[in-house]
C-alpha positions in Angstrom: 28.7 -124.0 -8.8 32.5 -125.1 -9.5 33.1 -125.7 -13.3 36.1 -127.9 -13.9 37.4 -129.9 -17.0 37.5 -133.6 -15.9 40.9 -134.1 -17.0 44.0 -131.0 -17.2 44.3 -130.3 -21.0 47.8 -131.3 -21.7 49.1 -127.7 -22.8 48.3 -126.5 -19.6 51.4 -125.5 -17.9 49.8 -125.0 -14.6 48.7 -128.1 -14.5 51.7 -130.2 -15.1 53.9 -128.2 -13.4 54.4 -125.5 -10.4 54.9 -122.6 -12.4 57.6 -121.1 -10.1 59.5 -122.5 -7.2 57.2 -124.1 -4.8 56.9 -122.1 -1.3 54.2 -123.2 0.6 50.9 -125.2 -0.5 47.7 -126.8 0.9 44.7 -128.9 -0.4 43.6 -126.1 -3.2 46.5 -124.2 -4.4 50.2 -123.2 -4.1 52.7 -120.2 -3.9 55.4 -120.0 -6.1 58.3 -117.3 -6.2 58.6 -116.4 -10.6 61.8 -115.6 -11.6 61.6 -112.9 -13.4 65.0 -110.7 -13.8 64.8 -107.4 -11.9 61.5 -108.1 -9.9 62.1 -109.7 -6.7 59.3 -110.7 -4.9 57.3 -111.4 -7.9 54.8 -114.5 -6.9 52.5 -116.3 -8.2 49.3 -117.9 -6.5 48.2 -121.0 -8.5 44.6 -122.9 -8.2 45.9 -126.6 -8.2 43.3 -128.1 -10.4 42.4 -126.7 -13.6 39.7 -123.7 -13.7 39.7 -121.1 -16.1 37.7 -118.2 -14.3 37.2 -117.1 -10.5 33.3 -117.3 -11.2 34.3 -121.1 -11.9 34.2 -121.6 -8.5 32.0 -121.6 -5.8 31.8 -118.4 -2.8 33.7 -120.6 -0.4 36.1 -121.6 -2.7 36.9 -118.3 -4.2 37.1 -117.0 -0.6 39.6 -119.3 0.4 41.7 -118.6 -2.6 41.4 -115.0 -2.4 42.1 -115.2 1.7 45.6 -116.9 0.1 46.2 -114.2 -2.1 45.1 -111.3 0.1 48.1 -113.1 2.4 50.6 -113.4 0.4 50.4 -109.8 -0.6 50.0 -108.7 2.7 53.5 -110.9 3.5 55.0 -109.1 0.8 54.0 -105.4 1.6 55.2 -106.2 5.8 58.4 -107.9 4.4 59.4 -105.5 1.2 58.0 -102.1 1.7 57.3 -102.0 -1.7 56.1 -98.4 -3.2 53.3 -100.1 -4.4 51.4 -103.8 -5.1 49.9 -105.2 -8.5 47.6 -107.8 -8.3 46.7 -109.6 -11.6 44.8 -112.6 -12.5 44.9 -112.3 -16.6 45.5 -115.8 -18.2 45.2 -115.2 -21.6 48.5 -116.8 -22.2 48.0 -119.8 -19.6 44.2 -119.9 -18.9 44.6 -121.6 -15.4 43.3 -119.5 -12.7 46.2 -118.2 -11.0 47.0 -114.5 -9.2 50.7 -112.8 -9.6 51.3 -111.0 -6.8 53.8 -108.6 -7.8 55.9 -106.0 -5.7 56.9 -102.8 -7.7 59.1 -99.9 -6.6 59.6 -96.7 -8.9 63.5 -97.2 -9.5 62.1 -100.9 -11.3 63.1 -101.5 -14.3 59.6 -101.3 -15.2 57.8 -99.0 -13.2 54.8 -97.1 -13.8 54.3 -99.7 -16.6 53.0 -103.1 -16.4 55.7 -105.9 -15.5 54.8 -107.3 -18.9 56.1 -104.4 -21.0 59.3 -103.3 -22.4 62.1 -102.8 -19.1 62.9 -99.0 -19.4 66.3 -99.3 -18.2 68.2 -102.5 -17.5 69.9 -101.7 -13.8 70.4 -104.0 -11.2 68.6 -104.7 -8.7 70.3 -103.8 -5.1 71.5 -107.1 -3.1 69.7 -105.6 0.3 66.6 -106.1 -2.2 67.4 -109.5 -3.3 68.5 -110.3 0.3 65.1 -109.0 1.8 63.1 -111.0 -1.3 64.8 -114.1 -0.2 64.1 -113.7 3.6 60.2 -112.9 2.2 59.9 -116.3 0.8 61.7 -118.2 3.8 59.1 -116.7 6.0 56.4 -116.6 3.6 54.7 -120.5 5.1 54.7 -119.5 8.5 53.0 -116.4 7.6 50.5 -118.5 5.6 50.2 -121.4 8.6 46.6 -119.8 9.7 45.2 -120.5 6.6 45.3 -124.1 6.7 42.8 -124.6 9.5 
């Protein structure tokens, strides 16, 4: 049984806008790349209308949601041979469903932490990686085509 608020609370970022650059979208949600220094890659998977929790929605639509996420990652793993994937779908900040998909390799300036703590070192990030990031996203919508049937 889908629980929605009839009308987006105005505070809602996700709701009034895409919360990343827009990559590929259908009827019930959208990919957005996050820029977010040193982390190329980082995406976000955003439920267009406002929800707050995955139980909010019914089997089928959490299925199709998750089939988008469990895409996008899989996109990002092929294309970035990352050392290793987070998935997070937190929203205490911005409670509007929504998954980051996040690629993470151990020279980050994060890494083994979470993305969302203190960088460790502030190095660059090599232009092969920014190069390959960029390349992920161009090819990230025909990657995603099946799921629009």
């Amino acid at each position: 049984m889908s629980q929605s608020l009839p009308i987006p609370p105005p505070e809602c970022e996700l709701c009034h806008g895409a919360g990343g650059s827009l990559l590929w979208q259908n009827d019930s949600c959208r990919v957005v790349a996050v820029d977010e220094p040193g982390l190329p890659g980082f995406l976000r998977v955003v439920l267009h209308r406002h929800v707050r929790e995955m139980t909010d929605l019914s089997e089928r639509e959490r299925n199709r949601f998750m089939a988008v996420v469990f895409a996008v990652e899989s996109h990002v793993r092929r294309s970035l041979e990352p050392d290793k994937m987070n998935l997070a779908s937190l929203g205490n900040a911005t409670p509007h469903l929504h998954w980051h998909v996040i690629p993470r390799w151990r020279d980050d300036r994060h890494f083994p932490g979470p993305v969302w703590t203190a960088a460790r070192h502030d190095s660059p990030v090599a232009p092969a990686r920014l190069a390959a990031a960029a390349s992920m996203a161009a090819t990230l919508p025909g990657a995603l085509e099946a799921l629009e049937t």
